[in-house]
KOLSELUM-156824 format. One line per 2 residues: number of its first residue (from 1); their letters; for each residue z, y, x of N, C-alpha, C. Coordinates in nm, 2 decimals. Layout:
NUM> A> Z:Y:X:Z:Y:X:Z:Y:X; ...
% end
This chain:
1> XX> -0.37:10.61:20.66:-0.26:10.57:20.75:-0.13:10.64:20.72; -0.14:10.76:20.68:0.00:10.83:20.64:0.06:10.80:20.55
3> XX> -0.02:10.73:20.44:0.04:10.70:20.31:0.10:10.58:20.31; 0.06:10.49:20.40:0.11:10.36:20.47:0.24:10.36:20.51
5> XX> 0.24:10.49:20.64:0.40:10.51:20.70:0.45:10.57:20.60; 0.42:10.65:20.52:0.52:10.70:20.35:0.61:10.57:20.30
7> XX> 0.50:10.50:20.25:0.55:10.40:20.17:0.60:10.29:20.23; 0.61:10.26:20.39:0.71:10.21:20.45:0.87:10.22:20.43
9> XX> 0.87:10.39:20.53:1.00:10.46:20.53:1.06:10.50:20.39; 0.96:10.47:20.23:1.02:10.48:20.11:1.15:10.38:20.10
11> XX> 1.06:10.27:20.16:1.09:10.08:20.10:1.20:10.10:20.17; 1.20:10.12:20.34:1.36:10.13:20.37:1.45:10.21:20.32
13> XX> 1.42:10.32:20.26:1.52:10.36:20.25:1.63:10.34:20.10; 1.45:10.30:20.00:1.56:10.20:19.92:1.61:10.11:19.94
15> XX> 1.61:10.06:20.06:1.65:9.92:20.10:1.81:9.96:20.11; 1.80:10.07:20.19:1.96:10.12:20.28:2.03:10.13:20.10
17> XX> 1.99:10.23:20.09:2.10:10.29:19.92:2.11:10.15:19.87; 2.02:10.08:19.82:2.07:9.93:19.75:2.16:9.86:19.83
19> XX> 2.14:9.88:20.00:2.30:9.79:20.00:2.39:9.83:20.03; 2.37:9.99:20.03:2.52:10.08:20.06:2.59:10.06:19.94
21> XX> 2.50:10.05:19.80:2.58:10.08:19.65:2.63:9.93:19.66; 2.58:9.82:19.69:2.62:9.69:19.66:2.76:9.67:19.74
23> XX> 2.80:9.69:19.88:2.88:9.69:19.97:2.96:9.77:19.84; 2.98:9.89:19.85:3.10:9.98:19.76:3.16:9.92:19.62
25> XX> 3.05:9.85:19.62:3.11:9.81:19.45:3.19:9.69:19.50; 3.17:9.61:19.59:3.28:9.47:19.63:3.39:9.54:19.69
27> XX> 3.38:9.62:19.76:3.55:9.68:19.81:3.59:9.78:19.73; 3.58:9.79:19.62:3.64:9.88:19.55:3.80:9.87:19.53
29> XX> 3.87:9.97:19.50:4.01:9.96:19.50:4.06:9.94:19.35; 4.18:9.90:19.29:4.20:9.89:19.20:4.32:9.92:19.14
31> XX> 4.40:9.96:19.05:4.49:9.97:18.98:4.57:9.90:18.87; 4.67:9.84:18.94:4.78:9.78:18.85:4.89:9.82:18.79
33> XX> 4.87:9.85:18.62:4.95:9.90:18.54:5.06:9.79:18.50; 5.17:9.81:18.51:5.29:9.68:18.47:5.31:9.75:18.32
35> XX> 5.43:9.64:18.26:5.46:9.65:18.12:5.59:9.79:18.17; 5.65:9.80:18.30:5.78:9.87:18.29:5.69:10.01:18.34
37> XX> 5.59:10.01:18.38:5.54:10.18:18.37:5.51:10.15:18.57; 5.50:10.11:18.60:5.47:10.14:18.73:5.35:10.10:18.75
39> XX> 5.25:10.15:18.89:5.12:10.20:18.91:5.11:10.15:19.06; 5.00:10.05:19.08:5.00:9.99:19.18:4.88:9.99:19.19
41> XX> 4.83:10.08:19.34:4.72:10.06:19.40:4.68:10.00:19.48; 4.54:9.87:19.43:4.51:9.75:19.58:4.43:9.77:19.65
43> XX> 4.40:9.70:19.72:4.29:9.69:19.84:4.18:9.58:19.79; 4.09:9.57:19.72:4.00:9.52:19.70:4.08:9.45:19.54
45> XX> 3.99:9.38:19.48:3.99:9.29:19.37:4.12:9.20:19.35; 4.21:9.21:19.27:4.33:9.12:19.21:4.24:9.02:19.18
47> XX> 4.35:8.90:19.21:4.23:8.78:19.16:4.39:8.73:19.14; 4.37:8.62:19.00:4.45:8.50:18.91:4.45:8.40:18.96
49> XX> 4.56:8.35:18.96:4.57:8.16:19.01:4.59:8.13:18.89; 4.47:8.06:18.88:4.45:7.97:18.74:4.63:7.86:18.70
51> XX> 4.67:7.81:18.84:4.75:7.73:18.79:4.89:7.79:18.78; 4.95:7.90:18.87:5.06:7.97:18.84:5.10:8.05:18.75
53> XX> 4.91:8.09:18.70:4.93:8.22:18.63:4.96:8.37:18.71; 5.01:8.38:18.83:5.02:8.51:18.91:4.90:8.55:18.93
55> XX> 4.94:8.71:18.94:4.79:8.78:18.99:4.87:8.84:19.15; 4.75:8.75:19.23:4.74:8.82:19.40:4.66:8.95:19.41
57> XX> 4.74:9.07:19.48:4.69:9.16:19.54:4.68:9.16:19.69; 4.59:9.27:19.72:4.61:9.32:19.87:4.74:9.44:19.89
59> XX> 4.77:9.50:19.92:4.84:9.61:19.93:4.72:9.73:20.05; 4.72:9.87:20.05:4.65:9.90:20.16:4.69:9.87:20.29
61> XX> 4.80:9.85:20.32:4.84:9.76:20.47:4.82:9.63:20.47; 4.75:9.56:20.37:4.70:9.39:20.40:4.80:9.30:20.41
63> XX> 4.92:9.38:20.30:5.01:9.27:20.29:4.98:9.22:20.13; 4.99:9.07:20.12:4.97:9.00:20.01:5.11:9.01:19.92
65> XX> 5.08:9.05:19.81:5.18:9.05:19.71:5.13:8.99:19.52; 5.20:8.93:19.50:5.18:8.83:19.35:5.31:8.90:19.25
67> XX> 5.20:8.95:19.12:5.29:8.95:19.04:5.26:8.87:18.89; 5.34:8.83:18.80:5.35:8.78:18.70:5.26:8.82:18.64
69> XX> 5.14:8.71:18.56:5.07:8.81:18.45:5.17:8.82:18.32; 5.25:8.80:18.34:5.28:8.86:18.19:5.36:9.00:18.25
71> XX> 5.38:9.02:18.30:5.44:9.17:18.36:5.33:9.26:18.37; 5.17:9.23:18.36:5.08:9.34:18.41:5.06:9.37:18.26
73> XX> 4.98:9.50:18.26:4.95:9.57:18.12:4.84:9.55:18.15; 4.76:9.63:18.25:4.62:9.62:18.31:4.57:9.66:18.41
75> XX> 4.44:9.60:18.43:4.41:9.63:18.59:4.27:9.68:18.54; 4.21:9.82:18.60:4.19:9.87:18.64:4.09:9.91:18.76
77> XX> 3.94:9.95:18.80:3.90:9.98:18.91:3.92:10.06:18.92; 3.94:10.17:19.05:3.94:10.30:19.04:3.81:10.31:19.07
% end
């Protein structure tokens, strides 16, 4: 019977760690290096508009800001 409740409270608790690490890795922050030297930290994942070519960020206050890809050098997770 004890080895039962063992290997219960194992299973959850790799349950917990597997979706704490999966959560962290989707909101990870990131870093936007430009061609003029400046360093921009986002709020989650820069994503590309295929059709403009701009890359949308978050800012950490949840304001939306787009910059040119040809102005980024690289991005970065932190």
């Amino acid at each position: 019977m004890t080895s039962l409740l063992f290997s219960k409270k194992a299973v959850f608790a790799v349950a917990i760690i597997a979706s704490a690490i999966s959560l962290s890795a989707c909101s990870g922050n990131y870093v936007i290096s430009t061609n003029d030297g400046h360093m921009i930290t986002t709020h989650g994942k820069p994503a590309k508009d295929k059709e403009t070519g701009m890359i949308s960020y978050k800012d950490s206050d949840g304001n939306v800001h787009q910059l040119q890809q040809q102005d980024v050098k690289e991005i970065v997770q932190k």
